[in-house]
C-alpha positions as CSV (number, residue, x, y, z in Angstrom):
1,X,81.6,98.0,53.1
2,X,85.3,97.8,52.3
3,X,87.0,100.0,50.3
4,X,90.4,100.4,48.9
5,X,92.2,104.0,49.2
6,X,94.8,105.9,47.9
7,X,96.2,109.2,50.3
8,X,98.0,112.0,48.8
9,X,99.4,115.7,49.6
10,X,99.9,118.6,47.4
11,X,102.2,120.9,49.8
12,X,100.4,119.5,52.7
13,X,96.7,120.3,51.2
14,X,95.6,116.3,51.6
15,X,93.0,113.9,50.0
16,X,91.9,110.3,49.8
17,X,91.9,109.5,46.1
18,X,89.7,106.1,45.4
19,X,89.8,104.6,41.8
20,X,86.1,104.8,40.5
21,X,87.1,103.9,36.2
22,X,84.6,100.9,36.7
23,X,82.0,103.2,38.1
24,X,81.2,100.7,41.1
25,X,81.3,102.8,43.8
26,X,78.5,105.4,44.8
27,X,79.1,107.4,47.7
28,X,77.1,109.5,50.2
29,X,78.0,112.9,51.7
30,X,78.2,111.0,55.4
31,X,80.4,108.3,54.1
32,X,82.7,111.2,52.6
33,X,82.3,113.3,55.3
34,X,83.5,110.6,57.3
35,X,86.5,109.8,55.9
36,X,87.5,113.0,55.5
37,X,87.3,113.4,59.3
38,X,90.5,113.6,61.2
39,X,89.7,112.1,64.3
40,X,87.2,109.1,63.5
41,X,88.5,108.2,59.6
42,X,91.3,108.4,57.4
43,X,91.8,112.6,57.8
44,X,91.5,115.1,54.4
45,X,91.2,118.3,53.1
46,X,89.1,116.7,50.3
47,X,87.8,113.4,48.3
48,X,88.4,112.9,44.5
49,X,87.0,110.0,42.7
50,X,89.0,108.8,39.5
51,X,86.2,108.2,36.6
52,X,86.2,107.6,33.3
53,X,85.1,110.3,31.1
54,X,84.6,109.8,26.9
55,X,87.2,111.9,25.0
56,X,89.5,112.4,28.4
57,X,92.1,110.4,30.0
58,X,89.7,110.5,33.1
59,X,87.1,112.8,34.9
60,X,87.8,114.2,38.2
61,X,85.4,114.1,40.7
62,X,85.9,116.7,44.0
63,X,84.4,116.8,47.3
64,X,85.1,118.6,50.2
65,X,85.5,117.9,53.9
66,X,82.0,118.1,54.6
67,X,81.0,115.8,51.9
68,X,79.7,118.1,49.4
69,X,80.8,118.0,46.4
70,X,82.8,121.1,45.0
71,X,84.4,123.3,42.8
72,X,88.0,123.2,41.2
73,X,90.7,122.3,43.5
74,X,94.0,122.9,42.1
75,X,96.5,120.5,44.3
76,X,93.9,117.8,44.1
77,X,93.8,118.3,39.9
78,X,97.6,118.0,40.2
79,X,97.1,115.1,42.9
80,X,95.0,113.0,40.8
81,X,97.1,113.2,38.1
82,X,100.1,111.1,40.2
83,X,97.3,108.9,41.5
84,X,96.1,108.4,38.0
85,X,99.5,107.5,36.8
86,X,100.1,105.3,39.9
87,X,96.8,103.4,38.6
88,X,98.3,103.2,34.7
89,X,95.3,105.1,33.2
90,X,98.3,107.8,31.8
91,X,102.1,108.4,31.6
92,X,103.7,111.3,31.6
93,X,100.4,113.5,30.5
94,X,96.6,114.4,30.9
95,X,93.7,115.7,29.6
96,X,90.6,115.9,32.2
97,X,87.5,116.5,33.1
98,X,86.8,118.8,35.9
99,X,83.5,120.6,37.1
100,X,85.3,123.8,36.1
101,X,85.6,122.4,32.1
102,X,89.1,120.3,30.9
103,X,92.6,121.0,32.2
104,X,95.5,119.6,31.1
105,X,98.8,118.4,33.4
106,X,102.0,116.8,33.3
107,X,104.5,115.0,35.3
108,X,108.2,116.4,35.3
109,X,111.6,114.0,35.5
110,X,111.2,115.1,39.6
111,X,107.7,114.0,39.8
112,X,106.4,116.9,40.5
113,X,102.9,118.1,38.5
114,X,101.9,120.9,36.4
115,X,98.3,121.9,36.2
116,X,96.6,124.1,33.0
117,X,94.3,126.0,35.3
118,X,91.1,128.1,33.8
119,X,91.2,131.4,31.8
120,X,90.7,133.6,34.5
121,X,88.4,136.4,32.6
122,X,87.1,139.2,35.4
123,X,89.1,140.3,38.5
124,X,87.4,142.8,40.8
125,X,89.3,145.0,42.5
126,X,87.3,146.6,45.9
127,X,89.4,148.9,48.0
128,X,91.1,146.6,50.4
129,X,90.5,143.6,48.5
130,X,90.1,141.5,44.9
131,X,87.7,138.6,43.8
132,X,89.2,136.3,41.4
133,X,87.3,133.1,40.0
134,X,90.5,130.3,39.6
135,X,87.8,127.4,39.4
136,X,86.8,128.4,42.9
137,X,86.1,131.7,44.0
138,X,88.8,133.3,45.9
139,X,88.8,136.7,48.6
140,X,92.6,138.0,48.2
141,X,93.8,140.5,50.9
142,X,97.6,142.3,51.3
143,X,98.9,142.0,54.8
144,X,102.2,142.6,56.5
145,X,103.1,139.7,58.3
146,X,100.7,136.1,57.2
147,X,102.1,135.0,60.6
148,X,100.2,138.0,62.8
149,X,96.8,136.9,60.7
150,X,94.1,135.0,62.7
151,X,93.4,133.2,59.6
152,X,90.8,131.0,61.3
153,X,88.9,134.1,62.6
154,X,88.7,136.7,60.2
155,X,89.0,133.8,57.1
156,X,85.2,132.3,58.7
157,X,83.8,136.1,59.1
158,X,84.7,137.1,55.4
159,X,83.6,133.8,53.8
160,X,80.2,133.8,55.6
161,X,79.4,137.5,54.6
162,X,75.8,137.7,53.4
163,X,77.6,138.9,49.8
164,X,78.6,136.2,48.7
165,X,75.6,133.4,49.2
166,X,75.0,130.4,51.1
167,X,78.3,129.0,49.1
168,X,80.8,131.8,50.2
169,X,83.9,132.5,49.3
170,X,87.4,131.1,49.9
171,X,89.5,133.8,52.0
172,X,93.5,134.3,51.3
173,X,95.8,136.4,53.3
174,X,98.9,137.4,51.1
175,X,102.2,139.1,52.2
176,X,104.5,140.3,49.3
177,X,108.7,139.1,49.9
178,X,111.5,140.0,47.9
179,X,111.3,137.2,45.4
180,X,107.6,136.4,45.3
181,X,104.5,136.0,47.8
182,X,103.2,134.0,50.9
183,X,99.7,133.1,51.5
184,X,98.1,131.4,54.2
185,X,94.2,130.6,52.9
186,X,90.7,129.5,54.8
187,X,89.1,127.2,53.0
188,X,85.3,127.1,52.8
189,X,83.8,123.1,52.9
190,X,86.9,122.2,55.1
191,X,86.1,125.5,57.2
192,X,89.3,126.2,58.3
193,X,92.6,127.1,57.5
194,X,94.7,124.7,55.1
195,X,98.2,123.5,54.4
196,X,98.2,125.2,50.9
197,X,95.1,126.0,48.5
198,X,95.8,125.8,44.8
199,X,93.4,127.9,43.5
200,X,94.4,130.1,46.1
201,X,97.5,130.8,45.4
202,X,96.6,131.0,41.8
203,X,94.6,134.1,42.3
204,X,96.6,135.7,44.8
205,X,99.6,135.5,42.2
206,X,97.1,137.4,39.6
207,X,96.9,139.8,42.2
208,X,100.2,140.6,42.5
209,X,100.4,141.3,39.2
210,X,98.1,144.2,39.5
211,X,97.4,145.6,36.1
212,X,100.6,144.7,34.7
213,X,100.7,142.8,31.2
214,X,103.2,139.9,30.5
215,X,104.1,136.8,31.3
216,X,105.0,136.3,35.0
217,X,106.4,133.6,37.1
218,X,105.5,133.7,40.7
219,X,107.3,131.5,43.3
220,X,104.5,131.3,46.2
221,X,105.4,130.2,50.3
222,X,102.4,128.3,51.7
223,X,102.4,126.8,55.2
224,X,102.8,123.4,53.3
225,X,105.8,123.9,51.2
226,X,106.3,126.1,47.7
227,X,104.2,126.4,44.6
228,X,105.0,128.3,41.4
229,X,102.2,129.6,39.0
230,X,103.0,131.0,36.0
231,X,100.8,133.2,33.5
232,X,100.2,135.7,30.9
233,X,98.1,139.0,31.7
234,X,96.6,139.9,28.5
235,X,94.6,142.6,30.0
236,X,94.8,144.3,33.5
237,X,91.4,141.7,34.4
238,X,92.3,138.5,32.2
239,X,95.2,135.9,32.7
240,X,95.4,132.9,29.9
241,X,97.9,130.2,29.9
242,X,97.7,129.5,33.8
243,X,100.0,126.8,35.3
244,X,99.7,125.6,38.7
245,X,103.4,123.7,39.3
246,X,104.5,121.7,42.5
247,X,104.7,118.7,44.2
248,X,101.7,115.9,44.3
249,X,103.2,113.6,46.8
250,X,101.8,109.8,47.1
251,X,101.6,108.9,51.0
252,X,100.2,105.2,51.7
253,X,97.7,103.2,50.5
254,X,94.9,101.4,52.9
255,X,91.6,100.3,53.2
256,X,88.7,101.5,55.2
257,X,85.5,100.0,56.6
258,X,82.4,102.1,55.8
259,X,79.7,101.8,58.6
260,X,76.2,101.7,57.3
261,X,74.8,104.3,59.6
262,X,77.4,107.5,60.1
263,X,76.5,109.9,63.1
264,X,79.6,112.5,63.7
């Protein structure tokens, strides 16, 4: 089986974006997982399937690394929104379909996308640590330096913790600057650390909030490049108006051959 790709990168979180508006092409979690993999196919944080979706520009479907498919994934919502203009299904603007519910995005003059993420409605805050639900389920943690974190190690203990299921939990690692935060983020699905994580930084900017009210702007450093994400905080535990904003960069375009039987 042949089939025709499309590779992007949201600050150097990556997927493999395949057009799917004539609903032709049914995929299973091998074949994913295969592409996905960096050393026998194409290489990505993720899968998304462009489909058509009555009453939306389009429906995005997400999968993971592994082949399963997932919850919200901010860069790839702001990825598939360049791929779907690449493809002429929109302009400028969108209204989706996501697992999470709709979101709205938009390309700027400099091509890069903004992303309406999810009413964020609860924020748990434990001692060392908060839980924030951005589409995906997030761990946020305060460190000193994101470069002395073992991201891979402690990221895989937290997310596998018995309290949070057979799903678990994405883990993020967030260092307050002067002008803003860094996070470095371990990524359950891909199981390991990534580039950048757009629900990730989303809820580790809610956290730095705290229980502040207003509108805030925060500029966020990733190991891929620099997202902004922008919000109001109603309530010490509610943010509305959330907007994901950075680059969705198109990389090449190829086609893969699918083996029948997948063993890897």
């Amino acid at each position: 089986m042949q089939l025709t790709f499309s590779k992007y990168q949201g600050t150097g979180n990556d997927f493999i974006l395949i057009d799917n508006m004539d609903k032709s092409i049914n995929l299973t979690r091998e074949q994913i997982a295969f592409m996905c993999h960096r050393r026998f196919g194409i290489g990505a944080d993720g899968l998304m399937l462009l489909e058509p979706e009555e009453g939306y520009d389009f429906r995005m479907v997400y999968y993971n690394a592994d082949g399963n498919e997932s919850t919200m994934c901010g860069n790839g919502g702001r990825c598939i929104t360049a791929f779907a203009r690449m493809k002429g299904v929109i302009d400028k603007q969108a209204t989706f379909l996501a697992v999470d519910g709709p979101h709205k995005s938009w390309i700027h003059e400099d091509d890069s996308v903004s992303l309406e993420m999810m009413t964020v409605t609860e924020i748990q805050r434990h001692a060392d640590h908060l839980v924030i639900n951005t589409g995906s389920p997030h761990y946020v943690t305060w460190v000193n330096d994101t470069e002395a974190v073992d991201v891979f190690g402690k990221g895989r203990d937290i997310r596998n913790r018995a309290e949070y299921g057979k799903d678990g939990i994405n883990v993020n690692f967030v260092q307050k600057l002067e002008n803003g935060i860094r996070v470095r983020t371990y990524e359950r699905g891909v199981e390991d650390e990534t580039m950048s994580c757009g629900t990730g930084v989303t809820a580790a900017a809610i956290a730095w909030s705290d229980k502040q009210r207003g509108r805030f702007t925060v500029p966020t450093t990733t190991p891929g490049g620099i997202l902004e994400v922008s919000f109001n905080k109603d309530t010490e535990s509610t943010a509305t108006d959330v907007i994901l904003k950075g680059p969705a960069t198109f990389v090449y375009e190829g086609n893969i051959a699918l083996p029948g039987a997948i063993n890897i």
